[in-house]
N, C-alpha and C positions, 0 to 999 in steps of 0.2 A: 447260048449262055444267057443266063438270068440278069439284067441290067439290077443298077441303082443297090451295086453292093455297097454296106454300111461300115466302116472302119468305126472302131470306138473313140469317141469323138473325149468322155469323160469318163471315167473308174470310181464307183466308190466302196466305199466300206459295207459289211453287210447288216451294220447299227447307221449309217449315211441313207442306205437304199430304201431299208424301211421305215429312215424318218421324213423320209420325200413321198413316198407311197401315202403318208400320213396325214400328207399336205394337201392332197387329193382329196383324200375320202378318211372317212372314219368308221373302220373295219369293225363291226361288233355284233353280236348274235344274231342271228337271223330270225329268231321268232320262238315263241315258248308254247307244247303241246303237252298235253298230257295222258299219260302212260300207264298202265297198271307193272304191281312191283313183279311180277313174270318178265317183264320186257326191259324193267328197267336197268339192268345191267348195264356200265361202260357210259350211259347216260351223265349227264352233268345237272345237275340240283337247279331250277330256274327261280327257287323261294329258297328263305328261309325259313327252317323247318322246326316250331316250338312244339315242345311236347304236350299234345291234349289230356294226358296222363300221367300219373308218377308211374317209375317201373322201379323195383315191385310196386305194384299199388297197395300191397298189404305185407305188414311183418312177417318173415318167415324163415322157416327153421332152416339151416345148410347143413345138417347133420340129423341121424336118427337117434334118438334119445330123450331128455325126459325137460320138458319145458317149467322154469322153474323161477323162484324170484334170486335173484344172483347174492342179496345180504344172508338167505338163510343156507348159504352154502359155504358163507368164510369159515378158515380152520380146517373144511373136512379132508383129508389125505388118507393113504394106506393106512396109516397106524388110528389115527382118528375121523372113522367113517361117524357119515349122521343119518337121520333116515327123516325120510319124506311121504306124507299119506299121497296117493295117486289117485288122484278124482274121476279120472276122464283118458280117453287118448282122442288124437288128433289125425287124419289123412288130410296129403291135397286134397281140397276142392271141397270141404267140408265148410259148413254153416253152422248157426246157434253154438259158438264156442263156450264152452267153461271158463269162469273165472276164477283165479287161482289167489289162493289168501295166504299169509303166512301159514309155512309150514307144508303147504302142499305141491304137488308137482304134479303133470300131464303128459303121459306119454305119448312122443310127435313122432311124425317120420319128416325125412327132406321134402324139403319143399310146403311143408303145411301152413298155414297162419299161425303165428303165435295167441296164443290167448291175453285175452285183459288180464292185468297182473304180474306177468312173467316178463323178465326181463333177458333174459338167458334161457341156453340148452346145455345140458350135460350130455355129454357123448355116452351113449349106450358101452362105449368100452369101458367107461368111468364109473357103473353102475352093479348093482345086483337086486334083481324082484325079488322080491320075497310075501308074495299074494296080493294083500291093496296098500303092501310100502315099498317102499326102493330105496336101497341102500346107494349112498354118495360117497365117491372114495376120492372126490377131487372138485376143489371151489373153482369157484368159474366168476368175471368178472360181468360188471354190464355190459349188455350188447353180444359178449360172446356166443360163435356159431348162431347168430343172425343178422339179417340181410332187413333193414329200414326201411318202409316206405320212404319212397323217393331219396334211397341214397343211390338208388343208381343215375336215376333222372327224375328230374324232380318238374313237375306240372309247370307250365309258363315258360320253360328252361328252353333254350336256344341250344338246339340239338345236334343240325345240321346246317350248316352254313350255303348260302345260294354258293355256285361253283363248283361244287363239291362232285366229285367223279363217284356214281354209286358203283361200288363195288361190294362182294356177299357182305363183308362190316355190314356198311350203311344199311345195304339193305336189310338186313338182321334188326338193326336200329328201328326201322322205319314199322318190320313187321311187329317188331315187341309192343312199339305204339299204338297198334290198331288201325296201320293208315294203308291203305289198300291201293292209291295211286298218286302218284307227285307229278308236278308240273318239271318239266326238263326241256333245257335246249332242243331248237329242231338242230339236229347233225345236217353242216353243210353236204349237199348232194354236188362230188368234184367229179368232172370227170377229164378220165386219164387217157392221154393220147401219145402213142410212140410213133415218131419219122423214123422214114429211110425208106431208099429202096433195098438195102440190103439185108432188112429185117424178116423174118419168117416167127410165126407163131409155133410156141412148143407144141413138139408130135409131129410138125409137119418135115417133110423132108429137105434137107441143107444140102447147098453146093460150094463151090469155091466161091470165097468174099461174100459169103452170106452167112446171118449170125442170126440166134433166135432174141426174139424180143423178151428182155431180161426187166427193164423200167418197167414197162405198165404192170408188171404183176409186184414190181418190190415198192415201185412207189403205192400203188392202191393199197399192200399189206401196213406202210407207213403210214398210210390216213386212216385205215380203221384202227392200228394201234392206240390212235388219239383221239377215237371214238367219233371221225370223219364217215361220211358212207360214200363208198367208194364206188368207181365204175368204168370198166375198162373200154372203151369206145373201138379200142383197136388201132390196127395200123394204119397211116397215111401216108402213100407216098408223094415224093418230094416233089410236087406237080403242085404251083401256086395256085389255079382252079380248085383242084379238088383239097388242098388245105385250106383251102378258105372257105368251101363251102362247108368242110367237116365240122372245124373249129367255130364258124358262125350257128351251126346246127347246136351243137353244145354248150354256146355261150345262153343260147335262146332258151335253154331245156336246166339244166344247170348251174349251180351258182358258184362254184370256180371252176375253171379249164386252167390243166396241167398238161403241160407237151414236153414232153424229152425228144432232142436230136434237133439239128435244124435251127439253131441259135447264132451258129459263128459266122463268121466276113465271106463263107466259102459260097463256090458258084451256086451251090441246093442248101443253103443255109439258109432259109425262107421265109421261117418262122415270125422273125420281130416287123416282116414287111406286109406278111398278114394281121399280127397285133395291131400295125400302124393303122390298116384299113378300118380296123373297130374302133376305132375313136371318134369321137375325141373323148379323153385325152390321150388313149394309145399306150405307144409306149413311154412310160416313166423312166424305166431304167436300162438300159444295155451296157452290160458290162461291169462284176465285181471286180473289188481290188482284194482277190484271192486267185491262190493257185493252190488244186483246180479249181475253175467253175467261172474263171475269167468271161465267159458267154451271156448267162445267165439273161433273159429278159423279162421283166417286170412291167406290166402294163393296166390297163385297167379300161376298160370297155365304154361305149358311150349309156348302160344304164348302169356305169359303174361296178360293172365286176371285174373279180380278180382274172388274171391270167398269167400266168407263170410259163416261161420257156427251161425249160433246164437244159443241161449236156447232156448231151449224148452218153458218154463212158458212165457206167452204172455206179461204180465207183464216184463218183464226181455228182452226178446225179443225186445218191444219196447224202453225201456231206452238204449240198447247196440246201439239198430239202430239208435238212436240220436247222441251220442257221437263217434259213431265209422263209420256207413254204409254214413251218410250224410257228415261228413266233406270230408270225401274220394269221395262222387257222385258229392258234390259241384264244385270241380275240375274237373269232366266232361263236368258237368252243368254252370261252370262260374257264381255258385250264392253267393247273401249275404245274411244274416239274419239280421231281423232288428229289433229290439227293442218294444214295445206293450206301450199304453199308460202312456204319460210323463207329467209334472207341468214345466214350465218355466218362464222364466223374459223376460217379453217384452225391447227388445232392443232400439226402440221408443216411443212416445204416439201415442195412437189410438183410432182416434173419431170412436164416436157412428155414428149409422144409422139416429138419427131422429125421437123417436118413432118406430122405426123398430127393431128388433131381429137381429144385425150384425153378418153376417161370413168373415173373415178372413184369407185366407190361407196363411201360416207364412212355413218358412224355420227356423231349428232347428240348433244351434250349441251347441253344450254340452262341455265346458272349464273343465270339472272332476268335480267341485265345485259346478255347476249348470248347466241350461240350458238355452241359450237365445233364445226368437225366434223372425225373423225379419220379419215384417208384410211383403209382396209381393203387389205391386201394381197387382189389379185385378179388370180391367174392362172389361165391357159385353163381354161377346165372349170369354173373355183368354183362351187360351189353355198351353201355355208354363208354365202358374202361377203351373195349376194342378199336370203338368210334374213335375216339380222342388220342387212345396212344401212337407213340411211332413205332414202337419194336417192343423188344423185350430183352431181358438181362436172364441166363441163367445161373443158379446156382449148386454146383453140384453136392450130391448127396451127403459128403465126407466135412462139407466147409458149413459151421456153425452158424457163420452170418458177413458180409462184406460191408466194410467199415464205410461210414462217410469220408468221400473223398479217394475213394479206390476207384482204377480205371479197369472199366469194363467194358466186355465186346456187346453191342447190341445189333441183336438178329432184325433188321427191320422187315416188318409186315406188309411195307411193299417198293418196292426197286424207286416207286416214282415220288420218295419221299425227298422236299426239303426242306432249309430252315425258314421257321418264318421271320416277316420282315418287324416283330413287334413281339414282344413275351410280356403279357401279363399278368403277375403272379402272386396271388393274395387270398384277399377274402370274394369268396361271393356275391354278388352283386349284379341286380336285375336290370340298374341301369348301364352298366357297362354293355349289356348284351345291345343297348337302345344305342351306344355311340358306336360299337364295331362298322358300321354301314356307311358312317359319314369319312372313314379312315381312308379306302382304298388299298388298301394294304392284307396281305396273308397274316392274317393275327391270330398267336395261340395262347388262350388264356389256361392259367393252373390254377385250381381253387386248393389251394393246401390251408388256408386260415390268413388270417392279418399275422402273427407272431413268422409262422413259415415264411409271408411275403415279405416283410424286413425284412429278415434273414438274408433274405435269396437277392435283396438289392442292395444288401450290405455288402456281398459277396462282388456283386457287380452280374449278375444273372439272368434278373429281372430287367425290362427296361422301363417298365413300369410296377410297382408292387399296391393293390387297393388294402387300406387300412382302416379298419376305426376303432383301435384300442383305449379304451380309459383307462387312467390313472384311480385309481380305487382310495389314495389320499388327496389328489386335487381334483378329481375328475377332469383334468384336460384331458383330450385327444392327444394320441399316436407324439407329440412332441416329449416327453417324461420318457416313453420305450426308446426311442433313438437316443436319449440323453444315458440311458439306462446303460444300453445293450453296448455304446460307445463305436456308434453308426457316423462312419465318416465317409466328408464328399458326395454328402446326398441333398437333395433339396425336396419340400415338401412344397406341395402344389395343393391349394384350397380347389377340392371339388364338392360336391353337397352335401346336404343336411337329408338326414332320412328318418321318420318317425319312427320310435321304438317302443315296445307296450309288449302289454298282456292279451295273449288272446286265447279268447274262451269260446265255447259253445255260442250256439247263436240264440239272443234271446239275455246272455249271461244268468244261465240259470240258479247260480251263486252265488250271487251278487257281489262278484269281486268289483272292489275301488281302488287296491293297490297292493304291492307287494307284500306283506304282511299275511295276505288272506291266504296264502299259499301255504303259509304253515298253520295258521290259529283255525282255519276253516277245514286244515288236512288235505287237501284238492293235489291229485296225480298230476304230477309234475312231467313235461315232456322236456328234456334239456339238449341244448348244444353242445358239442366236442369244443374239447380243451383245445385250445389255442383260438379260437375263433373269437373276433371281438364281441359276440351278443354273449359269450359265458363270461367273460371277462367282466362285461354290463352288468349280468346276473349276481355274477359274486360280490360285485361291488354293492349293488342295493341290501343284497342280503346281510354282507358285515357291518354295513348302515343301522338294519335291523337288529342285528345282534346286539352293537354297544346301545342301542335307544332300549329294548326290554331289557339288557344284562343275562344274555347269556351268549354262551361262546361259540364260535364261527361253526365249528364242526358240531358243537352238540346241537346246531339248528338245524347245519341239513342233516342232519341224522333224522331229524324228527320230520322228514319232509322226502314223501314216496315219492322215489322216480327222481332223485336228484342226479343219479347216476344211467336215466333212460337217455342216452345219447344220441341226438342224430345231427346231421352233416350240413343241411340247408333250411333258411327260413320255411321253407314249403313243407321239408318234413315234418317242421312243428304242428304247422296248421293242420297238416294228413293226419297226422297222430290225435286230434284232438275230433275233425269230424267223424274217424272213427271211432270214438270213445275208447279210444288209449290209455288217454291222458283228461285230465280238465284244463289246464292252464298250461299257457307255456308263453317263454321270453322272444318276439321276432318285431319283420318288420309289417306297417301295415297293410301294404300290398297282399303280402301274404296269406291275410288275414280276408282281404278280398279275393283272393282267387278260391275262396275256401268258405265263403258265404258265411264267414264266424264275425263275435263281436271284438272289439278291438280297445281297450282299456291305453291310452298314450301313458306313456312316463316320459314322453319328454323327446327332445328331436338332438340328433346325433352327427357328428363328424366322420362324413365318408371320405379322406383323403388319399392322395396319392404321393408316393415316393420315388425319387427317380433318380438313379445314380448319376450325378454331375459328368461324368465320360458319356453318358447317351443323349444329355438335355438337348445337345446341337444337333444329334443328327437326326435325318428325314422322317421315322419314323415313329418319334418321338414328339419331334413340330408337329406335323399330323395330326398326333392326340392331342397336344394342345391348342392346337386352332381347332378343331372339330368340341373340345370341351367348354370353349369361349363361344362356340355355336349359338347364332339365334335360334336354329331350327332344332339344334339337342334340349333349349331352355324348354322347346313348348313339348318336345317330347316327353323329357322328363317331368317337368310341369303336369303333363295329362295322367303320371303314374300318382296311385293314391302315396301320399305320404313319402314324396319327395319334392325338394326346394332349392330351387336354384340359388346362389346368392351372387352377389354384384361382383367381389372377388373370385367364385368360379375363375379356377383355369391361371390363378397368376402364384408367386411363389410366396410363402410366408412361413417358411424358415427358412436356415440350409448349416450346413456344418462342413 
């Protein structure tokens, strides 16, 4: 009989056990290699991943038909068709494009470049050739049936987050970027070890009281589930020499050792007396305050590795390894777990297809009370939609469109979704991507505009919403919208100033000084989407302009190409202009430098934050505001062109 059996002296929790494990050591990746995207499957992201490239990097058509300027197509319907000279046609992958002037159109297929000029596509169902014109039986508005540079991903843009589990998304992501290999977690190498003497290997032949070994193959399928690499050492029987010299073999070779069987007070319950031996410090833990799994031992070696005893009964085995073996590998692994199919409230309305069976891929924010989710624009090709959504909503072919605020089923895109612990949801913003890192926290930002972010924390949705709308009669900042919109129980939090201008060609080959030139000099205008604070900016100067010459808001942009060329981020402005898109356009000066153009200031800007007074208190919320109050975010932000910390950073100056 085996002396110096252990009774359990103490029990604890399985949040007790591994905050004692904790106190030991400090469990965290093992080391960062790097991989080509062939291999990279199942892998975990060791960088964060900015995109070296906009995707698309060129305007391009999502439908076959006739590329065209979208003003010379208002009015045309069945009854009053208009016709168009056709210059040129267009393929993917085609060079020296045509440009297109009033009155003319180019016939494109999917996927081609748009040409200079064009602002729209007419669907070839929409149409009738008639030699070198084409009949138009239906107006189209700007941007329709096309895909913006950089509205899927925009250059500089924080694409992938370190952590991040590649799977085909991602790596679909990675390859649309042109990036051939990523740095990724080394996977701890564990290996798995079953006691007993009553154990037999599958295939081999069973007698009475002998049972095949069931653990080493469900726990090893467990660790590669979570992207562990696993290895099955085999059987040991219950002979303290040769457990120890197993278990000493694999601790030297491997950097966790797992044991099933061999934990409890019984005479060949061996295991925590050989942990004892590998120490100091040995065994940590013997004995949860669970049933099963009451056994359990927790140890840790004298170069500091893990060692885990489990029970015996496979059953019991697997529940310990959930709550106890994974949150501890997670911490090697750099993983989350995520949540399995959810019901949510659509945050907008969302048309139907058409007679067609719509999918939707929506981003999830769960407020405790419920879940919202915010449809993702997703046209042909998106890649970024798939990165960043959690699921998708559909809508079937019969239902015209689902209202905001209708609860819907959402199919998620993968089992191991959950919520994160922070929703940011606004405007886009290059410095926010610079403080996600200082947070520690799983944070998922929505770029829907400044007007959406309100919204969305007026609701209570957002736990953060980024703003910088002007008042177009006071020019304050985002304070006049909350007074407006009748935004209650929110607080505004002073974060920076960010330079806002004109940016042009490099060189300023037009010699623009200021807004004015955009019309009196006629210069192709590349514009922002509605609701976003830089059009808000835009229109405000321009009605400036209107009452100082005396003419009227709309008959100005009328006289001003491309008022209506719309695209979604500061980069797509600056993309649109180094490729001779556009001449001019409204962003920030960053922008303007990733994109090697000139950069014209109008003046420095309120980037604030709005926070629903129910989230100010809690943890992940603090977080952002201590990380905002950062010395180490001032010098980050500080190093980006054309942004400015100020003293207030980070404190509150409203609230309602």
């Amino acid at each position: 009989m085996v002396k110096d059996r252990v009774i359990y002296h103490e029990l604890y929790t399985p949040e007790d056990a591994i905050a004692k494990i904790m106190k030991y050591t400090s469990i965290n990746p093992l080391g960062v290699e790097t991989v080509e995207l062939p291999l990279a499957y199942g892998r975990v992201l060791a960088e964060d991943i900015y995109a070296p490239i906009d995707v698309p990097h060129f305007d391009r058509s999502t439908v076959d038909g006739y590329a065209v300027r979208a003003e010379d197509t208002f009015g045309a319907d069945e009854l009053n068709p208009l016709e168009l000279r056709v210059i040129g046609s267009i393929s993917p992958g085609m060079g020296n494009l045509p440009v297109i002037s009033r009155g003319e159109a180019v016939e494109i297929s999917t996927g081609a470049p748009i040409p200079s000029g064009a602002n729209a596509v007419v669907m070839v169902e929409y149409t009738k050739r008639a030699e070198d014109r084409v009949i138009v039986y239906k107006s189209v508005v700007p941007g329709e049936n096309i895909v913006n540079t950089g509205s899927d991903i925009s250059a500089g843009e924080l694409v992938l987050r370190r952590c991040t589990i590649l799977r085909e998304r991602e790596i679909g992501v990675l390859a649309a970027l042109g990036i051939r290999s990523v740095k990724v977690y080394r996977r701890p190498r564990v290996a798995v070890i079953s006691t007993g003497d009553e154990l037999v290997e599958p295939g081999g032949s069973i007698g009475l009281g002998m049972i095949y070994d069931i653990n080493s193959y469900t726990i090893a399928s467990s660790l590669a589930s979570i992207g562990a690499d696993p290895h099955i050492i085999g059987i040991v029987r219950d002979d303290l020499d040769s457990m120890l010299k197993v278990i000493s073999e694999a601790e030297r070779e491997y950097d966790v050792v797992i044991v099933s069987g061999g934990t409890s007070a019984g005479p060949t319950d061996i295991v925590y007396r050989v942990f004892r031996e590998m120490g100091p410090p040995g065994v940590v833990v013997h004995g949860l305050k669970v049933k099963p799994g009451k056994p359990t031992v927790i140890a840790l070696s004298r170069s500091g590795k893990l060692l885990v005893g489990l029970p015996g009964y496979p059953s019991s085995a697997l529940m310990i390894f959930n709550i106890i073996v994974k949150p501890l590998l997670s911490r090697m692994l750099c993983l989350s777990y995520y949540e399995p199919k959810v019901k949510a409230r659509l945050s907008v309305r969302v048309e139907g297809a058409r007679g067609r069976r719509g999918l939707y891929p929506v981003s999830l924010v769960d407020t405790g009370e419920y879940i919202a989710a915010y449809p993702q624009s997703a046209e042909s090709g998106a890649i970024k939609v798939l990165a960043y959504s959690d699921g998708f909503i559909v809508v079937p072919e019969s239902v015209e469109y689902i209202p905001e605020g209708e609860i819907v089923d959402v199919t998620l895109f993968s089992s191991e979704y959950r919520p994160a612990d922070l929703y940011i949801v606004g405007s886009h913003d290059i410095g926010i991507d610079r403080l996600l890192p200082h947070l520690g926290l799983n944070v998922k930002v929505i770029n829907v505009g400044s007007l959406e972010g309100l919204k969305s924390a007026s609701r209570g949705e957002a736990d953060i919403a980024g703003v910088h709308l002007v008042d177009d009669e006071t020019g304050e900042y985002n304070i006049p919208f909350i007074v407006k919109y009748n935004v209650k129980d929110i607080v505004v939090v002073r974060g920076y100033m960010r330079e806002q201008g004109l940016i042009v060609a490099r060189g300023n080959p037009y010699r623009v000084s200021g807004i004015e030139d955009i019309a009196s000099k006629r210069l192709r205008l590349v514009n922002r989407n509605r609701g976003s604070g830089t059009r808000f900016l835009l229109d405000m100067k321009l009605k400036e302009l209107s009452r100082k010459i005396g003419v009227a808001f709309e008959d100005l942009i009328a006289r001003i190409e491309g008022y209506y060329y719309e695209v979604r981020t500061h980069t797509a402005v600056a993309a649109a202009i180094a490729q001779g898109k556009a001449d001019i356009g409204l962003g920030i000066r960053v922008a303007a430098e990733i994109y090697n153009l000139d950069f014209i200031s109008l003046g420095w800007e309120n980037y604030d934050f709005v926070i629903p007074k129910s989230k100010l208190q809690k943890e992940p919320a603090r977080r952002f505001l201590k990380a905002l109050k950062s010395s180490e975010l001032r010098v980050e932000l500080e190093n980006l062109k054309g942004y400015r910390v100020l003293s207030e950073t980070g404190e509150v100056i409203w609230e309602s």
